[in-house]
C-alpha positions in Angstrom: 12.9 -22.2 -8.7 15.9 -22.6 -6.2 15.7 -23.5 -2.5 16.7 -20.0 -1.9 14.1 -18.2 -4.5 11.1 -20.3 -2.7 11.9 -19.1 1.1 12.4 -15.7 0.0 9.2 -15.8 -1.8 7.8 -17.2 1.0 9.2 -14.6 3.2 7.8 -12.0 1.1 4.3 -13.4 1.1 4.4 -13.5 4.5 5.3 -9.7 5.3 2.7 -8.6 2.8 0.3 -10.6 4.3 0.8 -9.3 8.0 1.5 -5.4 6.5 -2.3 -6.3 4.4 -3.5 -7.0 7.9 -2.7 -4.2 9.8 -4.2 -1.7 7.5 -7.7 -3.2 9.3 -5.9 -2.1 12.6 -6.0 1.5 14.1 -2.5 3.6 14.0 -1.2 6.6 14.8 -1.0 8.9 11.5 2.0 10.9 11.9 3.4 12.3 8.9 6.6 10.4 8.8 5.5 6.8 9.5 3.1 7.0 7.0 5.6 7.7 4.4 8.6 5.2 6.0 6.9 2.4 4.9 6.2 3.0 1.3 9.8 4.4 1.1 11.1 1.2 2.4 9.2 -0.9 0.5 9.9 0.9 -3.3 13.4 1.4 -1.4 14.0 -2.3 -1.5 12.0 -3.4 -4.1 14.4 -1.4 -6.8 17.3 -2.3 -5.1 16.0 -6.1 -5.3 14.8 -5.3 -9.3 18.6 -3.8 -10.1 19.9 -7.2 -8.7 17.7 -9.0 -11.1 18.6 -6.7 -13.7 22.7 -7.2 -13.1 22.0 -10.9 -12.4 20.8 -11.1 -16.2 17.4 -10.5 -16.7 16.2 -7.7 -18.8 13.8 -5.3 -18.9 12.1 -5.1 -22.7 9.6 -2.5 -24.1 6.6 -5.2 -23.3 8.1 -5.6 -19.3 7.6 -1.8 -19.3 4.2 -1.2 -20.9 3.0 -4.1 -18.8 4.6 -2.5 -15.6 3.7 0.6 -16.1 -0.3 -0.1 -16.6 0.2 -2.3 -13.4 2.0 0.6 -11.4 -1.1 3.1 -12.5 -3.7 0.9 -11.6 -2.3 -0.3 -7.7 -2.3 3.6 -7.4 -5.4 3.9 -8.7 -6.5 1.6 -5.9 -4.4 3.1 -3.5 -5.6 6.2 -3.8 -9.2 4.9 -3.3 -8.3 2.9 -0.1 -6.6 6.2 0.9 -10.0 8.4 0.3 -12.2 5.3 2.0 -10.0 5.1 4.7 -11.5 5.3 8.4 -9.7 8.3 10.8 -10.3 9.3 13.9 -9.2 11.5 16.6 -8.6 10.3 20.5 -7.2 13.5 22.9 -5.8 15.4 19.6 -4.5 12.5 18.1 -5.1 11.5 14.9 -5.3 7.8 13.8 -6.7 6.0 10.4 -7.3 2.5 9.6 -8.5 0.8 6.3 -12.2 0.3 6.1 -14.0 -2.4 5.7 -14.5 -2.2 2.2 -10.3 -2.5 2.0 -10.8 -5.9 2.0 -12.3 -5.8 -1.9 -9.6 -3.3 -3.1 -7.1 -5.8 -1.5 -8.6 -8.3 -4.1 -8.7 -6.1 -6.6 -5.1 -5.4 -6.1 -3.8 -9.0 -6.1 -6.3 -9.5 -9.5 -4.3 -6.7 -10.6 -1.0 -8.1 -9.4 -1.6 -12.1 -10.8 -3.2 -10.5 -14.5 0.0 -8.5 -14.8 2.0 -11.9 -14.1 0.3 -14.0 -16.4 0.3 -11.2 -18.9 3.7 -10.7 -18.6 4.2 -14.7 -18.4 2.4 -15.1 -21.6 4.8 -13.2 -23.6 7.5 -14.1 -21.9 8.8 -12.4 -19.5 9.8 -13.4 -16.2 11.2 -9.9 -14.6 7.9 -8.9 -13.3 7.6 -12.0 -11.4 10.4 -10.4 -9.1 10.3 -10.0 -5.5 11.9 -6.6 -6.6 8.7 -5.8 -9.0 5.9 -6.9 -6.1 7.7 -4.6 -3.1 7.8 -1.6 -6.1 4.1 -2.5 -6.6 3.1 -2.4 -3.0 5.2 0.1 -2.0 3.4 2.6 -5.0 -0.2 1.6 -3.1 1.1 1.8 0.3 2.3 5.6 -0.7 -0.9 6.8 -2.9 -3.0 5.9 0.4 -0.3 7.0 2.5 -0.3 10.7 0.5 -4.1 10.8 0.3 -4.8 10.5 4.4 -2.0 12.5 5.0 -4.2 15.2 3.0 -7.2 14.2 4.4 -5.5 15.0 7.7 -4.1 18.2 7.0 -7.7 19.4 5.6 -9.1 18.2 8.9 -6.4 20.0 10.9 -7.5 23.4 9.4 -11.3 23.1 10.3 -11.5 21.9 14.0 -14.9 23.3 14.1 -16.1 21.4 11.7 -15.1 17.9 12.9 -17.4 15.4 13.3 -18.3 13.1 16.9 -19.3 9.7 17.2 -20.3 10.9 21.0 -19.2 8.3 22.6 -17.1 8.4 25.8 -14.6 6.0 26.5 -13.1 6.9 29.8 -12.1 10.1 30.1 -11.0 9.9 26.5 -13.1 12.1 23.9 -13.5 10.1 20.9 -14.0 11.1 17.6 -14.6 10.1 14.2 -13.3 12.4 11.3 -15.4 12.5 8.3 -14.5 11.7 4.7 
């Protein structure tokens, strides 16, 4: 591994690590940043996996099966942190944040993530090792949540009366908690 391969590993490690943090952070769910950064991510991760692929590595039968159950299984968990997501409404507003039990499918996504590396490492191949393959990986969870609060939201949006309140008042601010 180069000088240049470890710091941008690094580098990537890093950004995931802080975007994995934020998800425990309330945000504003507006329709376009919650799809900008899944976009971005599979955005750059293909671009970064095309740049492997021209640089010489190739992309077998096995690198695809293996890809492939990976790519359904982080959406698989993406969609669940979508649905288990926490939203919530402040002065018609609407913001969401992972819930607590994010912190397991986090877990479960990096078990995910490391048995498709040594999988793929076991037979052989190094493509899904990529920086390109990891953004593409996170950036398919980041969008199945993404899609599945965005229809949470919309469903919310179309029965106001039904909303539920955590009654309390925080200033003159009317706070409330959306139901699942």
């Amino acid at each position: 591994m180069s000088v240049l391969s470890t710091i941008e590993t690094v580098g990537i490690v890093f950004l995931l690590a802080l975007l994995v943090l934020r998800q425990f952070q309330w945000k504003a769910a507006s329709g376009a940043r919650l799809l900008r950064l899944p976009a971005i991510l599979i955005l750059v991760g293909m671009v970064g996996l095309g740049r492997n692929l021209s640089g010489g590595e190739t992309l077998t039968k096995g690198a695809i099966g293996i890809l492939a159950v990976e790519l359904v299984l982080v959406s698989m968990i993406g969609l669940i942190m979508g649905q288990l997501s926490m939203l919530r409404a402040i002065e018609g507003q609407e913001f969401y944040r992972q819930s607590s039990i994010g912190i397991l499918l986090w877990a479960l996504f990096l078990v995910v993530r490391i048995g498709s590396f040594a999988l793929a490492r076991a037979f052989g191949i190094h493509i899904l090792e990529t920086t390109g393959v990891i953004l593409i990986s996170f950036g398919l969870n980041r969008l199945a949540s993404a899609l599945v609060i965005r229809r949470r939201l919309m469903a919310e949006l179309q029965r106001p009366s039904e909303r539920s309140y955590t009654g309390t008042e925080r200033g003159s601010t009317r706070d409330r908690m959306i139901r699942r």
